[in-house]
KEFIDO-261300 format. One record per residue (C-alpha): residue number from 1; y, z, x. Coordinates in steps of 0.05 Angstrom, whole numbers, plus 5000, padded with zeros to 4 digits. Last residue first. Layout:
REM KEFIDO-261300
<r pos="NUM" y="Y" z="Z" x="X"/>
...
***
This chain:
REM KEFIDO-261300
<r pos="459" y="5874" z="3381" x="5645"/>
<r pos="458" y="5853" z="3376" x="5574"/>
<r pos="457" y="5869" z="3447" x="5535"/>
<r pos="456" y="5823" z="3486" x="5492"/>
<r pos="455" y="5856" z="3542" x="5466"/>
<r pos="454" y="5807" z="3600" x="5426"/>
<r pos="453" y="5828" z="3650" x="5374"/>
<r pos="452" y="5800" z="3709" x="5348"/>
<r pos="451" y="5810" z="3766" x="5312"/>
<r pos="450" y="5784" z="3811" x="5266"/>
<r pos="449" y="5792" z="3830" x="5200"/>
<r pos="448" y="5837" z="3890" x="5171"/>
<r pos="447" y="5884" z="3905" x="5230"/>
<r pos="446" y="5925" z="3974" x="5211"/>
<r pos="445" y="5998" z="3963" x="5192"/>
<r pos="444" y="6040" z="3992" x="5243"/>
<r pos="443" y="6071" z="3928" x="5258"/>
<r pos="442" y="6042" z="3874" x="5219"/>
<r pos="441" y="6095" z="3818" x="5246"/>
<r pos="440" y="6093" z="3848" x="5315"/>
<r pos="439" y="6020" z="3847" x="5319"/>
<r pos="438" y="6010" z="3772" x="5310"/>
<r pos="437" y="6064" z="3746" x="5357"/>
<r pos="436" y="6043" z="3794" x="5413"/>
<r pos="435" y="5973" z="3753" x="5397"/>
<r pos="434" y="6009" z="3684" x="5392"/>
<r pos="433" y="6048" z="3710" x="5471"/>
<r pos="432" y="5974" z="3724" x="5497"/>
<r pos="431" y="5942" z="3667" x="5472"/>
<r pos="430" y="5999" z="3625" x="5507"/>
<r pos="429" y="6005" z="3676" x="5570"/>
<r pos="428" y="5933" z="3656" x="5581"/>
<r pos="427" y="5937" z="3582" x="5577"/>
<r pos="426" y="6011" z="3577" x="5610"/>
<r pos="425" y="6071" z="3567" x="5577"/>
<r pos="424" y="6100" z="3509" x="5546"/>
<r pos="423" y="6059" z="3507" x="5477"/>
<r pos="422" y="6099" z="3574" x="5464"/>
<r pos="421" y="6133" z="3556" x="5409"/>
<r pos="420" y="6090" z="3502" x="5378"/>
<r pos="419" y="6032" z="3563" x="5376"/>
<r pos="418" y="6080" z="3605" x="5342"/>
<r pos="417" y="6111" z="3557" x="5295"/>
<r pos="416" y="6033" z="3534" x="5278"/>
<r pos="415" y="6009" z="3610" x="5273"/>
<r pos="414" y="6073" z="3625" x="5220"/>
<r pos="413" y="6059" z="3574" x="5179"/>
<r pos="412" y="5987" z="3586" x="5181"/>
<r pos="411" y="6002" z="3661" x="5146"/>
<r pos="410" y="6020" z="3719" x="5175"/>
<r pos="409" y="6002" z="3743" x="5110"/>
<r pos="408" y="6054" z="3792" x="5067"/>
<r pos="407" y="6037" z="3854" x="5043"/>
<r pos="406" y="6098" z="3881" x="5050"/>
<r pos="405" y="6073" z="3927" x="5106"/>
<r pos="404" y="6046" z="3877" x="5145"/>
<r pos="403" y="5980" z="3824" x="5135"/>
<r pos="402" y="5935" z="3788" x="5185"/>
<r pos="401" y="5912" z="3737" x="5143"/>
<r pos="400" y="5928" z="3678" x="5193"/>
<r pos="399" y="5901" z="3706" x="5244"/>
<r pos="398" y="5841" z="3745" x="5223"/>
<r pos="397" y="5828" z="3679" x="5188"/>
<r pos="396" y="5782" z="3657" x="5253"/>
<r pos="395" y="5827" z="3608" x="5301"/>
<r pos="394" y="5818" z="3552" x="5338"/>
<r pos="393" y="5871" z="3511" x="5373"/>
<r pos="392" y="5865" z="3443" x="5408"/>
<r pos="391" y="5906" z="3426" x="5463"/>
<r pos="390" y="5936" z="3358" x="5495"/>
<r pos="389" y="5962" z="3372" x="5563"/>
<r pos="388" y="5936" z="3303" x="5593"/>
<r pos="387" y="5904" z="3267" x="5534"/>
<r pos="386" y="5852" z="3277" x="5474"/>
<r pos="385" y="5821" z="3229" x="5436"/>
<r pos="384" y="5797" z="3272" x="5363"/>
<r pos="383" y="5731" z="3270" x="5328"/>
<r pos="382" y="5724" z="3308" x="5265"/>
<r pos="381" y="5640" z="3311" x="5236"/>
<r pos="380" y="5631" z="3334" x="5160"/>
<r pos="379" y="5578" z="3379" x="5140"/>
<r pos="378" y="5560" z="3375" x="5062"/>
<r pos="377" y="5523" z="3434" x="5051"/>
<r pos="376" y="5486" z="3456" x="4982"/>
<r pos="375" y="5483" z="3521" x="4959"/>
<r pos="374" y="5425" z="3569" x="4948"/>
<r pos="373" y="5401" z="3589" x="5013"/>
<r pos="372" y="5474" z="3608" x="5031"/>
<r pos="371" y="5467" z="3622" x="5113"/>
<r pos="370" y="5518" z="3566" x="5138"/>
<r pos="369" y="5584" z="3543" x="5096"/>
<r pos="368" y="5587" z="3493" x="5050"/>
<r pos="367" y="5637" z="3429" x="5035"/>
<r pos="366" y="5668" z="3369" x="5070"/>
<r pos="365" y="5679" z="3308" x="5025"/>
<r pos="364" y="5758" z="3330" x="5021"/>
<r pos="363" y="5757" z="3307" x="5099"/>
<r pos="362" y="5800" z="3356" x="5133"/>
<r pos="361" y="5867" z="3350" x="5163"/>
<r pos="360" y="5882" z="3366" x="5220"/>
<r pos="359" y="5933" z="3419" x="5230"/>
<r pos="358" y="5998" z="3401" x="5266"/>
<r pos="357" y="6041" z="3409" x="5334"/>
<r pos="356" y="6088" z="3371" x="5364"/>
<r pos="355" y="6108" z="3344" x="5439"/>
<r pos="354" y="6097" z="3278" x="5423"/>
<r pos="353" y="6064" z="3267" x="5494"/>
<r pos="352" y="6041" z="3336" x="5499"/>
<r pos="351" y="6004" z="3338" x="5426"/>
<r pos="350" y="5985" z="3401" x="5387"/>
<r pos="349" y="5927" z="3404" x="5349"/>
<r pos="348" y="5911" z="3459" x="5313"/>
<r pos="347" y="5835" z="3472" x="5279"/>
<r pos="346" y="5818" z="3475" x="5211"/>
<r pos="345" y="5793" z="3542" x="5179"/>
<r pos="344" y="5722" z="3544" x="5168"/>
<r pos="343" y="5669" z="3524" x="5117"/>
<r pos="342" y="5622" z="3500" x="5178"/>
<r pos="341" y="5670" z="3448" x="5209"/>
<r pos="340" y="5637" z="3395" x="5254"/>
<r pos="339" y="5670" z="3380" x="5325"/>
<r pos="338" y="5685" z="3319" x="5366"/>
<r pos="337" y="5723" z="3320" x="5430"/>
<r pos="336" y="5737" z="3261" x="5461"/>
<r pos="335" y="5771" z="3247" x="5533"/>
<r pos="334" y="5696" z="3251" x="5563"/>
<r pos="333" y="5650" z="3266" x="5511"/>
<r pos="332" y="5657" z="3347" x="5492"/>
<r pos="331" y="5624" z="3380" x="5437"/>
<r pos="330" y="5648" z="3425" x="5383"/>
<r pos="329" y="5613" z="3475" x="5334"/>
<r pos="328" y="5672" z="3499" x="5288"/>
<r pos="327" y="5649" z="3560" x="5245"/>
<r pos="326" y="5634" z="3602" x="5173"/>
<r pos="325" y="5584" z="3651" x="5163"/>
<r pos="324" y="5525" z="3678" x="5113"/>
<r pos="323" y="5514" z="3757" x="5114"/>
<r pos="322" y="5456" z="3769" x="5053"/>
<r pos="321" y="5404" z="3794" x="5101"/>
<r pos="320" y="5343" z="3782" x="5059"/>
<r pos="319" y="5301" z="3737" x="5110"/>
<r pos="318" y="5351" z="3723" x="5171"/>
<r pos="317" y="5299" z="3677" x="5202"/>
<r pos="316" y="5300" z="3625" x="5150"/>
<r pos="315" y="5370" z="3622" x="5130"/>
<r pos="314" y="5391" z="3613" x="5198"/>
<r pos="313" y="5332" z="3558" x="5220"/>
<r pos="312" y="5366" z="3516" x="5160"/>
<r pos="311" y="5435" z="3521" x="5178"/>
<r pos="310" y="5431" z="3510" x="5250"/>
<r pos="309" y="5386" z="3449" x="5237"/>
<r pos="308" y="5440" z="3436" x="5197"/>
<r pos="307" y="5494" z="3449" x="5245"/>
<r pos="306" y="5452" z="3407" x="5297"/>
<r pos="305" y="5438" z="3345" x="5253"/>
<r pos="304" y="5521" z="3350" x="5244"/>
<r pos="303" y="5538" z="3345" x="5321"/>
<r pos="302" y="5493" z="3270" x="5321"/>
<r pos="301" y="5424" z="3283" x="5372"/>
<r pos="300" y="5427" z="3267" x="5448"/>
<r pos="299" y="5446" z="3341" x="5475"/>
<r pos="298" y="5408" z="3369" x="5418"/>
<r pos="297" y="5368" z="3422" x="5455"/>
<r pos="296" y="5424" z="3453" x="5484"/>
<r pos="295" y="5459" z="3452" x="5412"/>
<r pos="294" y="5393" z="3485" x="5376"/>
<r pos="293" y="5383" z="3536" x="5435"/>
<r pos="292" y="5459" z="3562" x="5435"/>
<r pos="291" y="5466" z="3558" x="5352"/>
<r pos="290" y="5404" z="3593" x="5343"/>
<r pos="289" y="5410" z="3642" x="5399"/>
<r pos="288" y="5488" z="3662" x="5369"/>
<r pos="287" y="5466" z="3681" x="5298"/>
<r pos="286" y="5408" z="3736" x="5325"/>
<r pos="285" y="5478" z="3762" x="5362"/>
<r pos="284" y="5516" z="3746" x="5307"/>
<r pos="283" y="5476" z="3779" x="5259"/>
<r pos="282" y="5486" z="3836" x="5300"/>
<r pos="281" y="5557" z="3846" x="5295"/>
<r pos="280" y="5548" z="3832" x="5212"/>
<r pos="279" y="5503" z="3888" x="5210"/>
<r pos="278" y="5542" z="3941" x="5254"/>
<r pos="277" y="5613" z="3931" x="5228"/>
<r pos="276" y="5640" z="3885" x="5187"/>
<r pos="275" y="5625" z="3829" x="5126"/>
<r pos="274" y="5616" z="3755" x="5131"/>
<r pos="273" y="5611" z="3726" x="5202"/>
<r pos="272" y="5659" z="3685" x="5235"/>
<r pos="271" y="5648" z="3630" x="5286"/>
<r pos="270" y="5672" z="3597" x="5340"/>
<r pos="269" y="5637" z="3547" x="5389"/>
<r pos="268" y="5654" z="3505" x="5448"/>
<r pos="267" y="5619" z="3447" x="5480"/>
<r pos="266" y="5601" z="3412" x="5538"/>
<r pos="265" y="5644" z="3426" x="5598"/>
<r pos="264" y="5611" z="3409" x="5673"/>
<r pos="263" y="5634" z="3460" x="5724"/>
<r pos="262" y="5573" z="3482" x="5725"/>
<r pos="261" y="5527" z="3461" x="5659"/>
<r pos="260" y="5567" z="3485" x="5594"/>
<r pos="259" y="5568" z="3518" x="5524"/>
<r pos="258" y="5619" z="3566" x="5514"/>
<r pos="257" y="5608" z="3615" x="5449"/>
<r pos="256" y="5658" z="3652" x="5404"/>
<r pos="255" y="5636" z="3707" x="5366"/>
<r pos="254" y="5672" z="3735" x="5293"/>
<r pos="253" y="5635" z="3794" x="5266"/>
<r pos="252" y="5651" z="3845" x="5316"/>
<r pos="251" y="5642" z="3914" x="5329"/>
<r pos="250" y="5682" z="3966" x="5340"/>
<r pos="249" y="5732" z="3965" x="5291"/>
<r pos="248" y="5777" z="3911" x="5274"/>
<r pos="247" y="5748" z="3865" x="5331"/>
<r pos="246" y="5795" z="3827" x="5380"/>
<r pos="245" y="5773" z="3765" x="5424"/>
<r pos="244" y="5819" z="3730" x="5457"/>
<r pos="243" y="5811" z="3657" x="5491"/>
<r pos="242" y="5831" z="3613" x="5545"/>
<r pos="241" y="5806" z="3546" x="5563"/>
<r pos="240" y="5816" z="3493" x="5612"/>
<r pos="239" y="5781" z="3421" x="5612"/>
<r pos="238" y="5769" z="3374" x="5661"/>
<r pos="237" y="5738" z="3395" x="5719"/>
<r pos="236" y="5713" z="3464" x="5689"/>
<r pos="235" y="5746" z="3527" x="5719"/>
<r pos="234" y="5698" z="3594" x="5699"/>
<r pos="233" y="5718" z="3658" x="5680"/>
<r pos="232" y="5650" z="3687" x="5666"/>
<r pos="231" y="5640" z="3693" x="5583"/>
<r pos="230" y="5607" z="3766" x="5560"/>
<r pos="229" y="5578" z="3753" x="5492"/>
<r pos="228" y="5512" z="3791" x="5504"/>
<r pos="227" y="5553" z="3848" x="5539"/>
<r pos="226" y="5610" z="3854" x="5487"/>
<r pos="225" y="5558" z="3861" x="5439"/>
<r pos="224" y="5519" z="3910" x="5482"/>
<r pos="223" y="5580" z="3952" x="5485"/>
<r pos="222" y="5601" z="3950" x="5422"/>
<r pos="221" y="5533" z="3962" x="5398"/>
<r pos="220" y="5538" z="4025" x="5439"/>
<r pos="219" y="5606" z="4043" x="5414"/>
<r pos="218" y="5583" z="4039" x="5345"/>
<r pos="217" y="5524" z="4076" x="5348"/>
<r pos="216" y="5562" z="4126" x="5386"/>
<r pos="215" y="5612" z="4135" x="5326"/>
<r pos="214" y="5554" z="4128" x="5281"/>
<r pos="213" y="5527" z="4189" x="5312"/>
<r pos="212" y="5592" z="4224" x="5316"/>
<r pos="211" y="5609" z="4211" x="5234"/>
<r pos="210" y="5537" z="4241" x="5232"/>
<r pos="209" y="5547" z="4301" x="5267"/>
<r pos="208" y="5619" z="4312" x="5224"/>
<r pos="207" y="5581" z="4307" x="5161"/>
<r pos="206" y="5523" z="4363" x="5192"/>
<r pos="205" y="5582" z="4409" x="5218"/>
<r pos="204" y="5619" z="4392" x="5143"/>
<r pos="203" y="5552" z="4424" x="5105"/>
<r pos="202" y="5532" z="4471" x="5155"/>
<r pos="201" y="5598" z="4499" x="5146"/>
<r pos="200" y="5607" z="4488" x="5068"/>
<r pos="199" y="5540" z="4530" x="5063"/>
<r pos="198" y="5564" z="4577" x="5107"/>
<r pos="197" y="5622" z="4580" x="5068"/>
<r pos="196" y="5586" z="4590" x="5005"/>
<r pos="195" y="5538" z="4640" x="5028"/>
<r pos="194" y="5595" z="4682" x="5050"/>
<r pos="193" y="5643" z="4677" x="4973"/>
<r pos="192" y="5567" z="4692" x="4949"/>
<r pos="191" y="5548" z="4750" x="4985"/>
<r pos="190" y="5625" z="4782" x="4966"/>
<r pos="189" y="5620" z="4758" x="4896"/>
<r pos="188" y="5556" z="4793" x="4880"/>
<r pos="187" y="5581" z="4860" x="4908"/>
<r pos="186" y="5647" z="4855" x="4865"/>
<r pos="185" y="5599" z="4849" x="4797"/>
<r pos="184" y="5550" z="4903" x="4826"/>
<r pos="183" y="5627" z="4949" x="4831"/>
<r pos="182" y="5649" z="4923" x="4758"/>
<r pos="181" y="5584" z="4937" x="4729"/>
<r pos="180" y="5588" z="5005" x="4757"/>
<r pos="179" y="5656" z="5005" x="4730"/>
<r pos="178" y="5638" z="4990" x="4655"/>
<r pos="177" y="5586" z="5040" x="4659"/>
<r pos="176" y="5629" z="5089" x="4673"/>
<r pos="175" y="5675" z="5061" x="4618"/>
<r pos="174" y="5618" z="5060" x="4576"/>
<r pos="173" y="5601" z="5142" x="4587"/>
<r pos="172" y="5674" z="5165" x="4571"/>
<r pos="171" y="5732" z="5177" x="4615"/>
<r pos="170" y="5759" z="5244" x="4655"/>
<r pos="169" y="5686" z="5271" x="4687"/>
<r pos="168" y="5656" z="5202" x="4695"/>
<r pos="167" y="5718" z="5170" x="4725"/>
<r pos="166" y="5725" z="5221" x="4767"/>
<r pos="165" y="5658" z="5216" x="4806"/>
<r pos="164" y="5664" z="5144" x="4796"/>
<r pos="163" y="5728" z="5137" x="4836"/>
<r pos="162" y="5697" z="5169" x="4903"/>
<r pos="161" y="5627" z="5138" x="4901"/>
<r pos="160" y="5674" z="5072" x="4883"/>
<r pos="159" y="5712" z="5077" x="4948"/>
<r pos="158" y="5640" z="5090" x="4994"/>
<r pos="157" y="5610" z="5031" x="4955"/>
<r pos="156" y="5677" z="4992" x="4967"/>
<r pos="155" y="5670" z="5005" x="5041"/>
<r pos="154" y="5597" z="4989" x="5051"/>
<r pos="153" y="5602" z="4924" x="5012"/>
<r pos="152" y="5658" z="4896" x="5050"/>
<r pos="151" y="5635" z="4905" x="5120"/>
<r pos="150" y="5558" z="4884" x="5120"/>
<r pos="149" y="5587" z="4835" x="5060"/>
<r pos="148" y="5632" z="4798" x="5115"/>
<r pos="147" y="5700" z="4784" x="5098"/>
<r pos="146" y="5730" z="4718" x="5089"/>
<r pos="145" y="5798" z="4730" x="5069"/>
<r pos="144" y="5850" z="4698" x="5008"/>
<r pos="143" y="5797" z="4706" x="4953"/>
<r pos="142" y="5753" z="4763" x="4987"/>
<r pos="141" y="5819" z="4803" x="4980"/>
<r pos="140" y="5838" z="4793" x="4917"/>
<r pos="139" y="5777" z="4822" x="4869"/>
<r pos="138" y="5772" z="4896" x="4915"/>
<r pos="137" y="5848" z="4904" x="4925"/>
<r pos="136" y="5863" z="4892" x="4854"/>
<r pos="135" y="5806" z="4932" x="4827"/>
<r pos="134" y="5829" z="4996" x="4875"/>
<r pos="133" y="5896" z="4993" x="4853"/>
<r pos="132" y="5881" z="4990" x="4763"/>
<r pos="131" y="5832" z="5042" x="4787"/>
<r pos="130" y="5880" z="5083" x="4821"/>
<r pos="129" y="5931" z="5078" x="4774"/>
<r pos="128" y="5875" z="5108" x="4725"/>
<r pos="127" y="5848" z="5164" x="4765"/>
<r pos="126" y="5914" z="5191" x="4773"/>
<r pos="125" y="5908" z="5253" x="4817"/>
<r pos="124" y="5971" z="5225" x="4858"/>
<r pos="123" y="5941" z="5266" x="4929"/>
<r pos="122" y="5865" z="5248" x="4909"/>
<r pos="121" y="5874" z="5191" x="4871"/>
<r pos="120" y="5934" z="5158" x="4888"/>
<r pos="119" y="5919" z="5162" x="4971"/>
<r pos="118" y="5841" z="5139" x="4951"/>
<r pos="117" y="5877" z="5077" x="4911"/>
<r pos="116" y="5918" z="5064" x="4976"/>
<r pos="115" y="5870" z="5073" x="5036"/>
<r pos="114" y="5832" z="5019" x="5006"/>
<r pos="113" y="5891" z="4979" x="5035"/>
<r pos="112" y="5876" z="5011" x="5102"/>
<r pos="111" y="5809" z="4981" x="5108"/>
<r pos="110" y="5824" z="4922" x="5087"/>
<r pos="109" y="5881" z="4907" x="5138"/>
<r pos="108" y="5834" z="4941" x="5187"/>
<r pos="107" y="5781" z="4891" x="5171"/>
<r pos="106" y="5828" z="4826" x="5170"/>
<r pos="105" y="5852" z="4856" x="5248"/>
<r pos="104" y="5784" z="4869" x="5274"/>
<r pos="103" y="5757" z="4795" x="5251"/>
<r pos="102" y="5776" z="4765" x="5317"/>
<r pos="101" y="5741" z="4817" x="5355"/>
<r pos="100" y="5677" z="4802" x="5305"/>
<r pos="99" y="5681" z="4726" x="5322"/>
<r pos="98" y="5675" z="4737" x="5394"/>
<r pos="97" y="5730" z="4716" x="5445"/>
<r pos="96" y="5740" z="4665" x="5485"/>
<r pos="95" y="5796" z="4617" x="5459"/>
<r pos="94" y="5856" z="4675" x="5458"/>
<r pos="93" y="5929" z="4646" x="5427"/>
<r pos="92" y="5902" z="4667" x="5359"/>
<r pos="91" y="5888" z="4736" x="5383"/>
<r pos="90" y="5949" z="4754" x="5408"/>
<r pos="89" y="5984" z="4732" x="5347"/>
<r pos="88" y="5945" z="4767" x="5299"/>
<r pos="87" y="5947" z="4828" x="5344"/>
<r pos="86" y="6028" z="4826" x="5333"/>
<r pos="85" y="6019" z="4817" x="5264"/>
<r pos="84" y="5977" z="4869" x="5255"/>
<r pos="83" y="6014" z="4929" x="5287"/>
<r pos="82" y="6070" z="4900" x="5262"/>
<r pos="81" y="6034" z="4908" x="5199"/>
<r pos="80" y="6010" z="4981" x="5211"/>
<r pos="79" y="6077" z="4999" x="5221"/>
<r pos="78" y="6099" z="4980" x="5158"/>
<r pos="77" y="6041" z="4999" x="5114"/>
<r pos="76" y="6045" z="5055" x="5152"/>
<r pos="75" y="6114" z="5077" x="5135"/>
<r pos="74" y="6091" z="5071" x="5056"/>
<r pos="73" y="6036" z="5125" x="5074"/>
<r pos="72" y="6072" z="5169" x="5114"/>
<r pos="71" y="6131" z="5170" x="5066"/>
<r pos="70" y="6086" z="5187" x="5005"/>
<r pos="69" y="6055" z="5244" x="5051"/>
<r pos="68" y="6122" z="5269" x="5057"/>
<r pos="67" y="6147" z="5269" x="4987"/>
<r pos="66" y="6151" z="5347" x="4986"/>
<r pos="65" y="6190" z="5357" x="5045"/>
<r pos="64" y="6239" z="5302" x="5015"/>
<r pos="63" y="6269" z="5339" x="4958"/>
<r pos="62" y="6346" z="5326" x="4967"/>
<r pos="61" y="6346" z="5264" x="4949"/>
<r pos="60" y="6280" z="5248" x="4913"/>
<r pos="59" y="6296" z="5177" x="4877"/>
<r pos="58" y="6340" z="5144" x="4933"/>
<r pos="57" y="6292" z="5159" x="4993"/>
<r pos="56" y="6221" z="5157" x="4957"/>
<r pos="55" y="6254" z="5084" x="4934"/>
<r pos="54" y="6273" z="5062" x="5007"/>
<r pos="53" y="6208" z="5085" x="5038"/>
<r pos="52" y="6166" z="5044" x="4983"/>
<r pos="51" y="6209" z="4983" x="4987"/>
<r pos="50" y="6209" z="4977" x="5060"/>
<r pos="49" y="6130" z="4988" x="5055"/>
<r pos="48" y="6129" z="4935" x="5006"/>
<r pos="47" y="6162" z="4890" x="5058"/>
<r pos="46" y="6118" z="4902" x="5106"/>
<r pos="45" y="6065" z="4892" x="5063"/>
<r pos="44" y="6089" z="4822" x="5034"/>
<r pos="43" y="6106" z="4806" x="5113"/>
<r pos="42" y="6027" z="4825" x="5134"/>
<r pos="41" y="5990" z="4790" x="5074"/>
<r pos="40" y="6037" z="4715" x="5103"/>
<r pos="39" y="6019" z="4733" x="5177"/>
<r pos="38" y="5951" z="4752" x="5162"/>
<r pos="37" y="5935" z="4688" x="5131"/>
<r pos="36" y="5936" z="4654" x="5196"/>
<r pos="35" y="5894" z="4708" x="5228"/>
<r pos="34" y="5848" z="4704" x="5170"/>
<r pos="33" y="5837" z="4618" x="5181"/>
<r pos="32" y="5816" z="4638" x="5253"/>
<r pos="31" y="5768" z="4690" x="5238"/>
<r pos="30" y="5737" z="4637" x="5191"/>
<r pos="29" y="5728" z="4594" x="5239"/>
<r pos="28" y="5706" z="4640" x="5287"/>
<r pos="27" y="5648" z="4658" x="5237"/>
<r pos="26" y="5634" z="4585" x="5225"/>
<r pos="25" y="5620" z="4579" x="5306"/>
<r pos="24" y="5581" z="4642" x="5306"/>
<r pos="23" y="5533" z="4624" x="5262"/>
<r pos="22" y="5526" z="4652" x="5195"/>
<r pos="21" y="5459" z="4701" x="5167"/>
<r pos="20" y="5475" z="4701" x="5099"/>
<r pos="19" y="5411" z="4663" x="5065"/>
<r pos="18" y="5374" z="4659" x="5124"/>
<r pos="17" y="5379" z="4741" x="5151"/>
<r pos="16" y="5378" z="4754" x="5070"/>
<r pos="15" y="5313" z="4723" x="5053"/>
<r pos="14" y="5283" z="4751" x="5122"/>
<r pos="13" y="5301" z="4819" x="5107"/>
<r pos="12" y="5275" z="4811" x="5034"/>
<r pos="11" y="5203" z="4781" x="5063"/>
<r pos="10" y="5210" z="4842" x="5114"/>
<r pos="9" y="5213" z="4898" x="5064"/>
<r pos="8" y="5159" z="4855" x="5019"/>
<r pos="7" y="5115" z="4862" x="5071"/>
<r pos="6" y="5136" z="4933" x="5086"/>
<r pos="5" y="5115" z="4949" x="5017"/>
<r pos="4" y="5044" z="4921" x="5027"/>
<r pos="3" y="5030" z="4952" x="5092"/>
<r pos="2" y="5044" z="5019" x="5057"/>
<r pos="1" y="5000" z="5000" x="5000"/>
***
């Protein structure tokens, strides 16, 4: 029987160790949050002492022997919240310290405002003012302080040991009964006021774990994007490019691709995948094999055969991902570039000898984009003779619908006056000066899509 009952002595232990037992880190959390509310609980008091002393003073002139003990007790509420204050302070400014230091000032405070009822009771002998005092102190303190129960519960049981023994000689048996309620009532809200911010501890700490995990996630597929798609600077014999690359968050969905043979240039891609973050940047990496092998491997077939073989492979090895994309695939023949447009935004051209700048213009027949199982494709090949200085301009609509705090697009008005603008300048400080160009018109305005934009130039 004995080994029975210590059983079910440990089986309650155990219950309340994990229902109540709170790390360290939440208690210093709450210590923290009490030392700011001290300040605020500490001023009120100080003030009521103030009030206190000043009142015994104007009411009892010439009888202050016998209002001593009142003036004791209102003076400490003043020096006892300097006292506070100042430890408050201290205390805040201190990183190493254990949770139960940090707590000494909130338990003190409570301490000596229990002081209060038992100061009207024994020395006032009014049992009711001190029952109207001692419920006010008991119900508002757990709602602007975390106290512990191990610290709560043994003072109010030792305060309500001394009201009950009047209340049961003065009042009747219900309102004894009343306050025993009252006391099992005040014990319930104390364990669950400390079970509920544990709970809401473990319950951010796990929330804030996860934000960290997919913050690493993140930065690691960042990384081994940015690895995969990693382009050496590399000078080709007839051809210069420059190029920038800017994700919204992380990740990427647009990827650009070079596609050459030494010094030799054969093609350039750009693409843009639907969605963000971690699925659409790896769909571009399974995305960006298909397009590499299928254009390497048809060197002697016509640009469109390879989008739709691009097309069809893509919708077959991405199963149920939904992400479909857009994209320019364009291949070099001497002075001639040729490209296909995969649903995408039409490239810039901007002539040296004319010195001007314009979009071409698409065939009306074109239509589709790559990845939709469902609708048909119409691929359209653009060829266009290009000169000394001549460029071409690609661009993913994070350009062009990069918006500011009107709400306004950049637009492809903009892009075109930009790119006209700074035609003059060198490749890099081009893409560079069209970026600047970009940013300044959203300002603060955070970058909803991302980025890219490629210059091909003949040398």
């Amino acid at each position: 029987m004995k080994e029975n009952k210590e059983n079910i002595y440990r089986k309650i232990y155990k219950f309340l160790e994990k229902k109540y037992q709170v790390p360290e880190e939440c208690k210093l959390i709450m210590a923290e949050r009490n030392l700011t509310t001290m300040f605020k609980a500490q001023i009120m008091l100080i003030i009521l002492g103030f009030f206190g002393l000043t009142s015994l003073l104007i009411l009892n002139k010439g009888h202050y022997l016998e209002s001593i003990p009142r003036f004791i007790y209102f003076g400490e509420y003043v020096v006892f919240g300097f006292v506070c204050i100042i430890a408050s302070a201290k205390l805040k400014k201190m990183n190493f310290v254990r949770s139960f230091i940090k707590m000494l000032p909130t338990y003190f405070l409570f301490l000596y405002l229990m002081v209060y009822p038992m100061f009207i009771l024994f020395y006032e002998k009014n049992t009711f003012s001190a029952m109207v005092v001692y419920a006010c102190v008991t119900v508002n303190f757990p709602i602007f302080f975390d106290i512990s129960p191990a610290v709560f519960t043994p003072i109010i049981t030792v305060a309500s040991v001394a009201l009950m023994t009047r209340i049961t000689k003065e009042y009747s048996f219900f309102i004894s009964m009343d306050s025993v309620i009252f006391v099992l009532i005040l014990y319930f809200l104390s364990f669950k006021r400390w079970a509920n911010e544990k709970d809401n501890y473990l319950h951010h700490r796990s929330e804030h774990e996860y934000k960290e995990n997919i913050e690493n996630e993140l930065q690691l597929a960042q990384i081994v994007q940015q690895g995969f798609f990693k382009h050496n600077e590399t000078i080709y014999d007839d051809w210069a490019i420059s190029y920038y690359n800017k994700p919204m968050a992380g990740v990427s969905g647009d990827f650009l691709d070079i596609y050459s043979n030494g010094n030799i240039l054969n093609g350039i891609g750009i693409f843009d995948v639907s969605g963000h973050g971690i699925a659409s940047g790896l769909v571009t990496m399974l995305v960006k094999n298909i397009i590499f092998q299928e254009f390497n491997n048809g060197q002697g077939d016509k640009l469109k055969s390879i989008i739709d073989r691009i097309n069809i492979r893509y919708i077959t090895e991405k199963g149920n991902i939904e992400n479909y994309l857009t994209g320019i695939l364009t291949r070099m023949n001497n002075s001639k570039v040729e490209f296909v447009n995969a649903g995408h935004s039409m490239p810039i051209f901007y002539s040296a000898k004319e010195d001007s700048a314009y979009f071409i213009e698409d065939d009306n027949t074109a239509f589709g984009a790559i990845g939709l199982p469902d609708i048909p494709t119409n691929f359209v090949t653009h060829s266009v003779e290009m000169q000394r200085g001549d460029e071409l301009i690609f661009f993913t609509d994070g350009a062009t619908e990069a918006t500011n705090a009107q709400g306004e697009d950049f637009g492809k008005d903009r892009l075109l006056k930009s790119i006209f603008r700074n035609a003059d300048r060198p490749l890099t400080t081009q893409v560079n000066c069209i970026v600047s160009d970009i940013l300044t018109f959203i300002g603060n305005e955070p970058q909803r899509d991302d980025i890219t934009i490629i210059i091909l130039k003949k040398k």
